[in-house]
N, C-alpha and C positions, 0 to 999 in steps of 0.2 A: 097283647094277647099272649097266654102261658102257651111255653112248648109243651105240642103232645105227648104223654107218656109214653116208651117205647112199647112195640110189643114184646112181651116177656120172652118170647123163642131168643129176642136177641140181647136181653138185659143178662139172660141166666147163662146163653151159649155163646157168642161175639168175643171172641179173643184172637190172639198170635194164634195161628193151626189150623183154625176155625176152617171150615169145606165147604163151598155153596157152589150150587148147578144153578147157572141162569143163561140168558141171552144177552148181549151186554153189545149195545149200539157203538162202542168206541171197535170192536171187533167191525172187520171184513164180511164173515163171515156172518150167515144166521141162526147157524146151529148155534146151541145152547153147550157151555164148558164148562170142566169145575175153575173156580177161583179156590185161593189161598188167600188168606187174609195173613201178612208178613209183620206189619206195624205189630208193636208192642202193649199200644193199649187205645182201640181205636174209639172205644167208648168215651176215653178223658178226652182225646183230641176230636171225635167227632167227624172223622174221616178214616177212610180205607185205603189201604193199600194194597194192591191183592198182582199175584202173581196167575199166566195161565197154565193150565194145564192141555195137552195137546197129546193127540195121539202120532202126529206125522213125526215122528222122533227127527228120523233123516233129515227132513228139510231145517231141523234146526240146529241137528250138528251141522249141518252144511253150511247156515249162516252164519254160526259161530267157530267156525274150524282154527280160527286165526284167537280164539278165549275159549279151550274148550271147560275150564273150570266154572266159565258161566253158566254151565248148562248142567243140570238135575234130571237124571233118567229115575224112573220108577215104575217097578215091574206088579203088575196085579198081586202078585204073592207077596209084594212089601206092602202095597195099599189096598186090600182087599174089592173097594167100591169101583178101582177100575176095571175094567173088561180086558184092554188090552194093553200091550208095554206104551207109554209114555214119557214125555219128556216137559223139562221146564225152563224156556229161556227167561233166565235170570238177570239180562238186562232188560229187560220188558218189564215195568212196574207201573200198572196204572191207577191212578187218583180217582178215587169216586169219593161223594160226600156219603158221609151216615145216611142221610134222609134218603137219596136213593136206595140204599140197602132194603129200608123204611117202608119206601112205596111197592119194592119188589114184595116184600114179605106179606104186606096189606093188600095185596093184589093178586096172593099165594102165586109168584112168577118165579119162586123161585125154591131148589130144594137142599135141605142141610142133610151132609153128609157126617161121619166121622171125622173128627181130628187127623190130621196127615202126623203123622206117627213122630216123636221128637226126632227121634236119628235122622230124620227125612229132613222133618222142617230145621235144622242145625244146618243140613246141605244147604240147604236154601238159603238161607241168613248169609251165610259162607259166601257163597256163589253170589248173592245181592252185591257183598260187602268188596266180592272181587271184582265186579263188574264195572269197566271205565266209564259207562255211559250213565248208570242211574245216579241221580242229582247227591249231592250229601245232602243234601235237607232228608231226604228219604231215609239215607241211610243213618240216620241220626233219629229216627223215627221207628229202627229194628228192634 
């Protein structure tokens, strides 16, 4: 049986930068966060790699205090779509397939933001690349 075509929101928009607000079951939580999509080209490979975005800044200097280069703060006046100052633990990179993305989209679960600004997403990359715990496979995937 042919694979379904994607939806166009993510053939034209789905890159490195890329900004989605969903609910996402691998989270604690059940509020709904932005993701980052960090991978380089998630369309060829078919998987995501998406970093979170969180507003509890502190609690994640605080658990990274000992790698603070792992960690990506960003202020509403850098990222306009957030509301308030945020942070980004940089050894947190989770694996979703495409098709999830897929179903969030076809099930409208989920909403596109603006691109996270290069200078940002360069911290990011950085901060991944500095971090001891995410896999080099990932990081080979930036």
């Amino acid at each position: 049986m042919p694979e379904e075509p994607l939806p166009i929101e993510l053939r034209l928009g789905l890159r490195a930068g890329s900004v989605y607000y969903f609910q996402a079951r691998e989270l604690t939580s059940a509020e709904s966060h932005f993701f980052v999509v960090v991978n380089r080209d998630p369309l060829g490979t078919r998987l995501l790699l998406l970093t979170i975005v969180t507003s509890k800044v502190e609690k994640v200097r605080l658990r990274n205090r000992q790698r603070p280069d792992t960690v990506v703060e960003i202020s509403p006046a850098e990222y306009r779509d957030l509301k308030m100052p945020s942070a980004i633990d940089c050894n947190v990179v989770i694996e979703k397939p495409l098709t999830d993305l897929v179903g969030l989209v076809r099930r409208r679960e989920v909403r596109y933001h603006r691109d996270m600004p290069p200078a940002i997403f360069a911290k990011i990359k950085a901060a991944i690349l500095a971090s001891p715990v995410v896999e080099e496979d990932f990081k080979q995937l930036l």
